[in-house]
N, C-alpha and C positions, 0 to 999 in steps of 0.2 A: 422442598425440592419436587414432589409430587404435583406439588400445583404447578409449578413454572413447565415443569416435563409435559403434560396437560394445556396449558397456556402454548405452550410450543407446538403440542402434535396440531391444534383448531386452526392457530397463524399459520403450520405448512398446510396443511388442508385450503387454507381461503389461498394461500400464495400460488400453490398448484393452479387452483381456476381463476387466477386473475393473472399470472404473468409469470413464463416459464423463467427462471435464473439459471438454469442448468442445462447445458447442451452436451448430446452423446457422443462422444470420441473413440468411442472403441465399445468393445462386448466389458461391461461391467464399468468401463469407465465414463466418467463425466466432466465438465470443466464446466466448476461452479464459480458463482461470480454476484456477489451481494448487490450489484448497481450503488449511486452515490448515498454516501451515511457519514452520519456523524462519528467518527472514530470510538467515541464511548458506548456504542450500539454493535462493532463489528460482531461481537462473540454471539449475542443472541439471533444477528440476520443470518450469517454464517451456519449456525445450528437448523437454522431452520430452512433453508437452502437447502442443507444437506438432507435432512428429513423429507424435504421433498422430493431431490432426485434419487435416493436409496430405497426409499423405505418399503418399495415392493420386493425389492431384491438382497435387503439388508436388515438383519434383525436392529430395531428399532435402537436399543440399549447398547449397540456394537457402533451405532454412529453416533451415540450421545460419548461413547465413552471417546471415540477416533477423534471426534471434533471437538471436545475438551482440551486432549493433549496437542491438537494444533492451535487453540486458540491461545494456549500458555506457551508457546513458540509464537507466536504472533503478537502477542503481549510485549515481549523481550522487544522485539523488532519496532511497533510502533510506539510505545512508551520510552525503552531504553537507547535504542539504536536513532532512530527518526525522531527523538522528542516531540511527535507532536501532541498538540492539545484535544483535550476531549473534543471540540467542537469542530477540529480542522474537519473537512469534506476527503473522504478518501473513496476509494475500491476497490475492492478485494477479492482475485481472480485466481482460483487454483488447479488444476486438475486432480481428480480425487477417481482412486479405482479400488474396487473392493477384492481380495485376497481371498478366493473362498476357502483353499487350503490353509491359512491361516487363519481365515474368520476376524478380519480385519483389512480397516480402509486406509491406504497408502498414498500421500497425498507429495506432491510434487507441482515443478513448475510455478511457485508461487510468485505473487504478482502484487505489491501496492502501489497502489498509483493517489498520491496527493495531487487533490483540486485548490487554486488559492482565488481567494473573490477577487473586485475588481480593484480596491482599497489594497488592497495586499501587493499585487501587481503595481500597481503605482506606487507602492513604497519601495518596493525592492526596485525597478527600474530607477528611481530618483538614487537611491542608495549607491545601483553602480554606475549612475552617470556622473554622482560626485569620486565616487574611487578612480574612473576611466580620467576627470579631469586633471586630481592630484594626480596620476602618474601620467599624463601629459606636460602638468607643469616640473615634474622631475624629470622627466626625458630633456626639455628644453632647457632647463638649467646644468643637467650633464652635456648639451652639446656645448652652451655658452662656457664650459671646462674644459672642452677640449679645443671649442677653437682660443681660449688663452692658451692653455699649453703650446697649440701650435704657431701663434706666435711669438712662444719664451721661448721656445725651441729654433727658429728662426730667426730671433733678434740673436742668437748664441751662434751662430753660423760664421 
């Protein structure tokens, strides 16, 4: 645990000087935002996000522990809720504000957004232009239902 904790403070250190993920919203707040990943990465890019935009203003261990317990909320949602697969492409947007009188980070507004490649797209678009056709060819065969009714109905006259 100490090495990853370590492994994590150097990754936000280099993420800080190479590319902001976190933008300021308010006095203590931020809206952090992992850019595109492989969904079996969220928790560690997320962690370390957050270590980048807290850690001047947030004891270090207080946002290891905040972003733990969102990341097992976050879990629930894109494992059990969204089924998707480790490799689907997602992004992960939340706004996060630090409670000083609590001594903890509140996080709200959260946001997954699934990426599908181009293969992906063109299967699901095939998929619902066959479902769009059957219920075409159902539609037509209920009107050819009703104009017999309508003329059983008419030869009964």
């Amino acid at each position: 645990m100490a090495e990853e904790y370590s492994r994590d403070l150097e990754r936000a250190e280099e993420y800080e000087q190479l590319t902001a993920r976190a933008t300021a919203i308010g006095k203590n707040k931020m809206e952090l935002s992992t850019g595109l990943i492989i969904a079996a990465r969220y928790a560690d890019k997320l962690r370390r996000v957050a270590l980048v935009a807290f850690s001047r203003m947030v004891p270090k261990d207080i946002i290891i522990r905040d972003v733990s317990e969102l990341n097992k909320e976050l879990y629930e949602k894109i494992v059990n809720e969204m089924k998707l697969d480790k490799l689907d492409v997602i992004k992960i947007v939340v706004d996060a504000e630090y409670d000083d009188q609590n001594k903890k980070l509140v996080f709200s507004n959260l946001r997954i957004m699934r990426y599908y490649n181009e293969d992906k797209i063109r299967k699901m678009c095939k998929e619902y232009e066959d479902k769009i056709k059957s219920l075409e060819n159902e539609v037509q065969n209920y009107k050819k239902k009703v104009g017999q009714i309508e003329e059983l109905l008419k030869s009964m006259e």
